[in-house]
N, C-alpha and C positions, 0 to 999 in steps of 0.2 A: 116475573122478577128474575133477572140474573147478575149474578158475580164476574167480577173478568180480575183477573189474579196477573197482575203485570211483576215479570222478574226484570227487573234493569240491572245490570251488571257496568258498572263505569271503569274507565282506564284508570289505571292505580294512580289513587290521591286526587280523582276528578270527581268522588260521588257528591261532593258539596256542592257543585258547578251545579251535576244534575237537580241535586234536592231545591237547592234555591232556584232552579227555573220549571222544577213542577210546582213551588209553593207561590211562584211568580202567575201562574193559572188557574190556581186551585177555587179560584171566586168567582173566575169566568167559568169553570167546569161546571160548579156545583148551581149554577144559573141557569143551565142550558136543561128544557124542558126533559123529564125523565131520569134524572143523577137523583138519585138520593146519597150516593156516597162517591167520596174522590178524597183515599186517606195516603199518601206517601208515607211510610215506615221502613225503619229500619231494625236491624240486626239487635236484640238485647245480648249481654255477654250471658256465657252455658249457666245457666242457673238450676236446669230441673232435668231430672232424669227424661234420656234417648232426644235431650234437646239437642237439634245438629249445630255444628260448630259454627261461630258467629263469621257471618261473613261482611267483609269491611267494607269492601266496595260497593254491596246490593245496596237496590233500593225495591221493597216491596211495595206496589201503590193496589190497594184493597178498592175495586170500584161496586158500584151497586147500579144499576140501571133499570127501568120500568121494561124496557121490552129490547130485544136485539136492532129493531127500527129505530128509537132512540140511541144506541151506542152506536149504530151504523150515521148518523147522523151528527153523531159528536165526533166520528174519524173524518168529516169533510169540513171540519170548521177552521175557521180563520187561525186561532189561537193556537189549535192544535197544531197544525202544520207548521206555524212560525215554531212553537215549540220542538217539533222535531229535527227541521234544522239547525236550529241556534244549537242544542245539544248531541247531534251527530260525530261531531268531533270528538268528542267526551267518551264515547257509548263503547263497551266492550260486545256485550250483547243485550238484545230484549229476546223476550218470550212471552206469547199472551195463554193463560189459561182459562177457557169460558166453561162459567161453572150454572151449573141450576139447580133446583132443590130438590134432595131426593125424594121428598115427601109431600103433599099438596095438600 
C-alpha cells in the first residue's frame, strides 16, 4: 500500500477550473484496478493550533494505491493525460509526495 500526496498550486482565481477537472476524473480514477482513494481537497480556514495558513489557490488530492505498478499504470492512462493537458494552462505548480507506511 502507498500514499502519493499531490500539491496542485493554480494561477490565482483558476483553482476552480482545476477542482472541476480532477472531479471531471475522479470515477474513471477510482475504477482503474488498485486506487482505493482519489480525494481532491482543499484548504480549511486556521482553525486549530500551528494550522499553516489557508492556502487559496492549493488543491491537495490525498491518493491511495495497491502497489507503485498500479500508480505507474494510472500515469499512462487516457484520462489522465487529457487531464493534464486540458489543465496546464491553469497550473502554477505540482509536486508529488510518495509516501508508505512506517509501520507494517
Amino acid at each position: 500500500m502507498l500514499h502519493l500526496v499531490a500539491t496542485i498550486t493554480a494561477k490565482p482565481g483558476q483553482r476552480q477550473q482545476v477542482l472541476d477537472a480532477l472531479l471531471d476524473i475522479r470515477d474513471d480514477v477510482l475504477a482503474e484496478a488498485g486506487c482505493y482513494q482519489y480525494l481532491p481537497t482543499i484548504d480549511m480556514a486556521d482553525t486549530v493550533a500551528r494550522q499553516a495558513a489557508q492556502r487559496m489557490d492549493t488543491i491537495t488530492l490525498l491518493e491511495q494505491w495497491e502497489s507503485l505498478d498500479h500508480l505507474e499504470e494510472h500515469f499512462q492512462t487516457a484520462h489522465l493525460k487529457a487531464f493534464q493537458q486540458t489543465v496546464e494552462p491553469w497550473l502554477e505548480s505540482v509536486s508529488l509526495q510518495l509516501l508508505q507506511p512506517a509501520v507494517v
